[in-house]
C-alpha positions in Angstrom: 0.0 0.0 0.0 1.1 3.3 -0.5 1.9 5.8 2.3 0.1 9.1 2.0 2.4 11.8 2.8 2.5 15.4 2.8 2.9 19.0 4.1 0.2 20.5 6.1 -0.4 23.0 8.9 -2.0 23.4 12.2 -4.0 25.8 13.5 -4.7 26.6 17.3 -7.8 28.2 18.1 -8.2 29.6 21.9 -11.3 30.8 22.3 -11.9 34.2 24.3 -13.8 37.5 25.0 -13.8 38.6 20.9 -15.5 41.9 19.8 -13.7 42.9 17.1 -15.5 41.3 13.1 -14.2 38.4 12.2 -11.6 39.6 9.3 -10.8 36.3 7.8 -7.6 34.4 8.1 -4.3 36.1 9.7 -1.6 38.2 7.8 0.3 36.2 5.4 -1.7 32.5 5.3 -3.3 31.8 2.5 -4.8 28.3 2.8 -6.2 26.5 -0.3 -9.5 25.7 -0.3 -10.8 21.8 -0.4 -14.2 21.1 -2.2 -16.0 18.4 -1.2 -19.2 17.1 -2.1 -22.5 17.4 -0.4 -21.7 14.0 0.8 -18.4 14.2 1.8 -19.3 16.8 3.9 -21.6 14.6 5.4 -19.3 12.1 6.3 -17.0 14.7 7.7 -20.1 16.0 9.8 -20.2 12.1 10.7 -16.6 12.0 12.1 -16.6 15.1 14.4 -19.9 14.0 15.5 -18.9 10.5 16.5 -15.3 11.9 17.8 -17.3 14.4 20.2 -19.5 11.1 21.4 -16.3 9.0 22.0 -14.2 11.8 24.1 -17.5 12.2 26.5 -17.1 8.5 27.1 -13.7 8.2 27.6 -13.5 11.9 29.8 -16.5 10.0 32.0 -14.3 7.1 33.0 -10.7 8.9 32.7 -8.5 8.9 36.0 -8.0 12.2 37.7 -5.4 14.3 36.1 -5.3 11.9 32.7 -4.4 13.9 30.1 -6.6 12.3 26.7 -5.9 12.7 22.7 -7.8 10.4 20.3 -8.0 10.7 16.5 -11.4 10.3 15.2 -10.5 10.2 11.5 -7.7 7.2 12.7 -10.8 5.4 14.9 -13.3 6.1 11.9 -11.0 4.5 8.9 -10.3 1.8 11.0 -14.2 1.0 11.7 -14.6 1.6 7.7 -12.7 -0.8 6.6 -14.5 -3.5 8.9 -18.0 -1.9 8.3 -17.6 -3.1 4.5 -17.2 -6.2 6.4 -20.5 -6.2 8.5 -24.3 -7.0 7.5 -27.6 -6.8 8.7 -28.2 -5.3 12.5 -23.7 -5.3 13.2 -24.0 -2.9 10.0 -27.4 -0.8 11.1 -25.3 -0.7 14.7 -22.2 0.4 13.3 -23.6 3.2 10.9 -25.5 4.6 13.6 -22.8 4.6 16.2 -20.6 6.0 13.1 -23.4 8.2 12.6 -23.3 6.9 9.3 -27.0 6.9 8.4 -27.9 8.0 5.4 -24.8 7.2 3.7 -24.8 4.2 1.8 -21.7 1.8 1.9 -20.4 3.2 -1.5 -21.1 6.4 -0.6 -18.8 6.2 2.3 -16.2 4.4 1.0 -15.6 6.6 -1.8 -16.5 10.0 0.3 -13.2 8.9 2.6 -11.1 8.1 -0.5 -11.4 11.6 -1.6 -11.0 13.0 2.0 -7.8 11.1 2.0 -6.4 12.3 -1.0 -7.6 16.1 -0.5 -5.9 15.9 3.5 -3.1 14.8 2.2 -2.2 17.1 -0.5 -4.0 20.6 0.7 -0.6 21.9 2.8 3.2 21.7 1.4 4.3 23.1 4.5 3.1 19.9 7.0 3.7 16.8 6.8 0.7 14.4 6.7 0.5 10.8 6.4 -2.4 8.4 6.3 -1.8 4.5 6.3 -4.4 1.5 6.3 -3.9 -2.0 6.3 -5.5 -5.2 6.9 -3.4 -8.2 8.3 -5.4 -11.7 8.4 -4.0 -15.2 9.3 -2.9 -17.5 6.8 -5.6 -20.6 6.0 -8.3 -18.0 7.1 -10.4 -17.5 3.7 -11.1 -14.4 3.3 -13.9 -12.8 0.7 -12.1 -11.4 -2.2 -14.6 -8.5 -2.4 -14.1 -7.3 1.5 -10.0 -6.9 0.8 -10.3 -5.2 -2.8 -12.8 -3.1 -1.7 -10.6 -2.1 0.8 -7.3 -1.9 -1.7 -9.3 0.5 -3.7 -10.9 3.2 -1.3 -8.2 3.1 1.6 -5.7 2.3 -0.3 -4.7 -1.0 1.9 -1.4 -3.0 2.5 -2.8 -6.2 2.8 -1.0 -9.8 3.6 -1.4 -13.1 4.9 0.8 -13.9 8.2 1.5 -17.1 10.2 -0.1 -15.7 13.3 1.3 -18.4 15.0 4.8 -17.7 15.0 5.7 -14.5 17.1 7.4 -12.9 14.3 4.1 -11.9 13.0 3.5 -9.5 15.5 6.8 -7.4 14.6 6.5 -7.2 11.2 2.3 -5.4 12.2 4.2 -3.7 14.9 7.1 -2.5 12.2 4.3 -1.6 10.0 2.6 0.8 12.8 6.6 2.0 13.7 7.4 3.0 10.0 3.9 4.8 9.3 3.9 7.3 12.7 8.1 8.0 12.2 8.4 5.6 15.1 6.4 7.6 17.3 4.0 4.6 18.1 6.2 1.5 17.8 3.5 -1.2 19.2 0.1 -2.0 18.8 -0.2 -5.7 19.0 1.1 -7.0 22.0 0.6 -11.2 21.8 -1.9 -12.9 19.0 -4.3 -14.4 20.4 -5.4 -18.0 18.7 -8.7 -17.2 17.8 -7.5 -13.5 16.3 -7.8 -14.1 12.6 -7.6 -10.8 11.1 -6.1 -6.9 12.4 -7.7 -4.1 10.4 -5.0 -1.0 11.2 -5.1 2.5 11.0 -2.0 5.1 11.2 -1.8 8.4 11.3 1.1 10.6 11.3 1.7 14.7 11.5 4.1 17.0 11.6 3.2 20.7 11.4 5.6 24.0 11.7 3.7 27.1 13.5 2.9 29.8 11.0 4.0 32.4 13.9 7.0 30.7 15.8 7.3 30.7 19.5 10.7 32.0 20.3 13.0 29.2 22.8 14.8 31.9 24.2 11.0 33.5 25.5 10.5 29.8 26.8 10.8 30.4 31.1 8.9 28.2 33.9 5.6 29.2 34.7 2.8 28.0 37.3 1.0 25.8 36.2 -2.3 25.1 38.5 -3.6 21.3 38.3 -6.4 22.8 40.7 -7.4 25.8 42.4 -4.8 24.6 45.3 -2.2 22.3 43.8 0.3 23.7 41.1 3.4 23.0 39.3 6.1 24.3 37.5 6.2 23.9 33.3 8.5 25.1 30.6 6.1 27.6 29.0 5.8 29.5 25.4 5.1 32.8 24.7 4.0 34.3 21.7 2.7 37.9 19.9 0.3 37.9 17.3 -2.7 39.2 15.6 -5.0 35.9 15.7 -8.4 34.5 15.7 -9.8 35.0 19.2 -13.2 34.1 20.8 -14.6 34.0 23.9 -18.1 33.2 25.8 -19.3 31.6 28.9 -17.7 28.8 28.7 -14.2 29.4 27.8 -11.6 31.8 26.0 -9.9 30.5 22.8 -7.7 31.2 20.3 -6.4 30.0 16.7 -2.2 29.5 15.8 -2.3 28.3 12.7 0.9 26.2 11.3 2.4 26.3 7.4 0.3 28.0 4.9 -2.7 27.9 7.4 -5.0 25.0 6.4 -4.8 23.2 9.6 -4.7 24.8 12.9 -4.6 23.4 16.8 -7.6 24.7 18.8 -7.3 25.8 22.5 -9.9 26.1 24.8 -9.3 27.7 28.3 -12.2 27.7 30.7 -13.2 30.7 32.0 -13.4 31.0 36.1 -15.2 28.1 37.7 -15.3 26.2 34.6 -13.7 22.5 34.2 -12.5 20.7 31.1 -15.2 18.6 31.6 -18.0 21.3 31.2 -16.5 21.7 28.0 -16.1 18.2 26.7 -19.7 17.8 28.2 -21.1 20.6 25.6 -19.2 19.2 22.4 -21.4 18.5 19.4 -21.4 19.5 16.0 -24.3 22.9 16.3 -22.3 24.3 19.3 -18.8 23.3 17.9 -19.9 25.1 14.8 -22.0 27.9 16.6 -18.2 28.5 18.3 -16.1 28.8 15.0 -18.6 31.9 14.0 -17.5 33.6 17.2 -13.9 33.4 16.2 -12.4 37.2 15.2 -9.4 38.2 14.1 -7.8 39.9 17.4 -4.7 42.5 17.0 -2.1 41.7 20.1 -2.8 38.6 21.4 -0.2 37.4 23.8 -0.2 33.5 24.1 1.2 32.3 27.2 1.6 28.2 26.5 3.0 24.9 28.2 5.0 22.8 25.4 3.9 19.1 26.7 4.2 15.7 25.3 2.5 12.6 26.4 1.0 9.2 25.1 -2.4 8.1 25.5 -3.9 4.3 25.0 -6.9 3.2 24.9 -9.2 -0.1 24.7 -12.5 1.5 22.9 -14.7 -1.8 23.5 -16.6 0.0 26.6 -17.2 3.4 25.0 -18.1 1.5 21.6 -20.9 -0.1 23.0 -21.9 2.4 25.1 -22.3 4.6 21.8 -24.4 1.5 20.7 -22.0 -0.7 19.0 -22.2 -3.5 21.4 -23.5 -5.9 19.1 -20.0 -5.8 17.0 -18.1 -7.1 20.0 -20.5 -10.4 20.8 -21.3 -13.7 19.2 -24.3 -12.5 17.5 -22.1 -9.9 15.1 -22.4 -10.7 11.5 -19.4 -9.9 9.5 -20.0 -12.5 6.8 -19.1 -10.3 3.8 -15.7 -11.4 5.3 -16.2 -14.8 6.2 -19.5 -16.4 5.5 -19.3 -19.2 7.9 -16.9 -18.2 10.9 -18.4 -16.6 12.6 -16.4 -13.2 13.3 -16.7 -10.6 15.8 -14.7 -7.9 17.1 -12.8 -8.6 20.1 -10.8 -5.1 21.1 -10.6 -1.9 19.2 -7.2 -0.7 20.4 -6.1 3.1 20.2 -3.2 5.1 20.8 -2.1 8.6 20.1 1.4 10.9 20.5 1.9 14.5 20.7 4.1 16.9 21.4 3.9 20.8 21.3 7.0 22.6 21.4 8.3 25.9 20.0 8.7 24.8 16.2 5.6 23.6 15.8 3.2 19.8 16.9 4.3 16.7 16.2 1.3 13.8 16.6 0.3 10.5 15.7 -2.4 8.2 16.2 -2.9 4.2 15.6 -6.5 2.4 15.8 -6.7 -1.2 15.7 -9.7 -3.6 15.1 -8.8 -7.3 16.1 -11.3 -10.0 14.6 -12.0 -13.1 16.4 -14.2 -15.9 15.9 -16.7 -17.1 18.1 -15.6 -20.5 18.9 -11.8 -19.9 19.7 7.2 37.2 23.5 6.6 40.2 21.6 3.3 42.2 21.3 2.7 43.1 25.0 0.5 45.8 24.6 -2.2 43.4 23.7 -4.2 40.9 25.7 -2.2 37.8 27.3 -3.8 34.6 27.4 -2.3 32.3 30.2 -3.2 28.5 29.7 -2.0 28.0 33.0 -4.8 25.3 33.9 -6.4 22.9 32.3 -7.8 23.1 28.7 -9.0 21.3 25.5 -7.7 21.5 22.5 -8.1 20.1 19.0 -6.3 20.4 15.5 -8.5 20.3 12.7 -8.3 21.0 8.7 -10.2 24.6 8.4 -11.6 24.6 5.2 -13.3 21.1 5.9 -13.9 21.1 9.7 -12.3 17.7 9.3 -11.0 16.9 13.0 -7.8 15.1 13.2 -7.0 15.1 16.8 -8.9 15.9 19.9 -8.4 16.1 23.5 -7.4 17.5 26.9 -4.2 18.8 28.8 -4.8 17.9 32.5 -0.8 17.9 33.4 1.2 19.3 30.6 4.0 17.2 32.7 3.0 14.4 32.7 
């Protein structure tokens, strides 16, 4: 299969108390524009929706202080691939989890090859690659249909291994370690006998601020886990006119990276506010009804921690809980992989990288679906904004909405 790769950037929204119009992008970006189809859009609709769903889930049952990052387009191509696998009420579950309905399977399929292609190629200045593949134990038969179908619209690697013999799992594992730049080296641990088939997603980016953060304005700042406990973190400062908005809720603002198609988002919560009041109020009307509050704001000084952390997850809880169940028990039908074994998903594995420093964010993401059968500093005159607690953030394509990573900074050191 072929690696997509290519140049993109990141924009970082922190959202605060705006009054100025909204002017349009900043002073010297000029991102190109992506056109998608009426149902493309849909999907991409589909994606933040179902990305908003899974980070309540996981935020509910999160330990104290756990910083969280997931990739909904990594979970979502993942769940693709074995959707073209699924029939009957494992496919009705699945689309409507996926918040897929009204979408048909070819529909889909070919609105996320284009996606693909237009993500990849929007930004020279970032790098972006997408990688699927589909690994499935040798003597399993497989439905020719399911892995060409797959070839075609995700572009695939797909190969036959002796999942017996533990080399297996290192050459998946090397697969993973080679499409993040080694940023995610594992994501199969041991194969279990009755795993016949990994369905693998990987994502990898690398994006250069538009506006650079200075090292030499880096210092240690307070950092304050609550109202009472703080720390001390290695903290960034920056000056510059940027998209600013603000309500009850939280301040935000927008840094965008390369030529300004993809930017981070940062939320700060205002006074009294958690991360979890925000989290609580994602969906796609208020995350839109937010963007419109975004204006261009002259002088904005932006105080922020660099961090880097790692985040792994087993989605088979949250899944279900978003109505998916069905998938991971012995009534699943995935028969337009296998008519006669049986299949069903036994773990949905995730795990995502970051790091935010002075140059610019550096992430990656892998989702794995396992199948099993059944029987077996300058600009101080303006305003400062200190995210010096807590926040969410989020780094999206902006002239698509299309959410590539989302999450929350509990402990930037951690």
């Amino acid at each position: 299969m072929k690696n997509y790769q290519i140049s993109i950037l990141v924009i970082i929204l922190l959202f605060s108390f705006a009054s100025c119009k909204k002017d349009g992008f900043q002073k010297g970006l000029n991102p190109k524009n992506i056109n998608l189809s009426i149902k493309d859009k849909k999907l991409v609709q589909a994606d933040n929706k179902f990305g908003f769903d899974l980070l309540k889930k996981l935020n509910e049952t999160s330990d104290e202080g756990e910083n969280i990052m997931i990739s909904p387009v990594s979970i979502s191509l993942a769940l693709a691939m074995t959707y073209n696998g699924a029939d009957n009420s494992t496919k009705q579950a699945m689309e409507e989890t996926m918040n897929l309905s009204g979408l048909n399977v070819e529909e889909v399929n070919n609105s996320y090859k284009n996606l693909i292609s237009e993500l990849i190629s929007v930004d020279n200045k970032v790098n972006l690659s997408i990688a699927n593949s589909i690994w499935y134990r040798e003597g399993f038969d497989v439905i020719d249909d399911f892995l060409s179908v797959n070839e075609e619209y995700y572009d695939a690697k797909v190969k036959a291994l002796d999942f017996s013999n533990p080399n297996s799992k290192d050459i998946i594992n090397n697969w993973v370690a080679t499409n993040t730049n080694d940023k995610i080296t594992t994501i199969v641990d041991d194969i279990s006998p009755a795993t016949v088939m990994y369905l693998i997603n990987a994502i990898y980016f690398k994006g250069v601020w538009h506006y650079q953060f200075e090292e030499s304005e880096t210092v240690a700042q307070t950092f304050y886990l609550t109202d009472d406990t703080y720390i001390e973190t290695q903290t960034m400062s920056l000056g510059a006119d940027l998209q600013y908005a603000n309500n009850n809720l939280f301040q935000a603002i927008e840094l965008p990276y390369g030529q300004g198609n993809y930017s981070m988002m940062l939320f700060l919560p205002q006074s009294d506010i958690s991360t979890d009041s925000i989290i609580n109020q994602l969906s796609e009307a208020n995350w839109n009804n937010w963007l419109d509050d975004f204006n261009l704001q002259n002088s904005v000084n932006v105080h922020l921690p660099k961090f880097t952390f790692e985040y792994e997850k087993t989605l088979n809880d949250a899944l279900s809980a978003l109505g998916m169940g069905i998938a991971f028990g012995g009534g699943a039908d995935f028969s337009k992989i296998n008519a006669d074994a049986g299949l069903f998903i036994s773990e949905v594995k995730h795990k995502t990288f970051i790091e935010v420093n002075e140059e610019g964010t550096e992430a990656a993401a892998v989702t794995s679906v396992a199948m099993n059968l059944t029987s077996v500093g300058e600009g101080d005159s303006g305003m400062h904004i200190y995210f010096n607690k807590p926040f969410v953030f989020a780094i999206r394509e902006v002239t698509t909405n299309t959410i590539l990573f989302i999450g929350k900074i509990e402990n930037p050191n951690n």
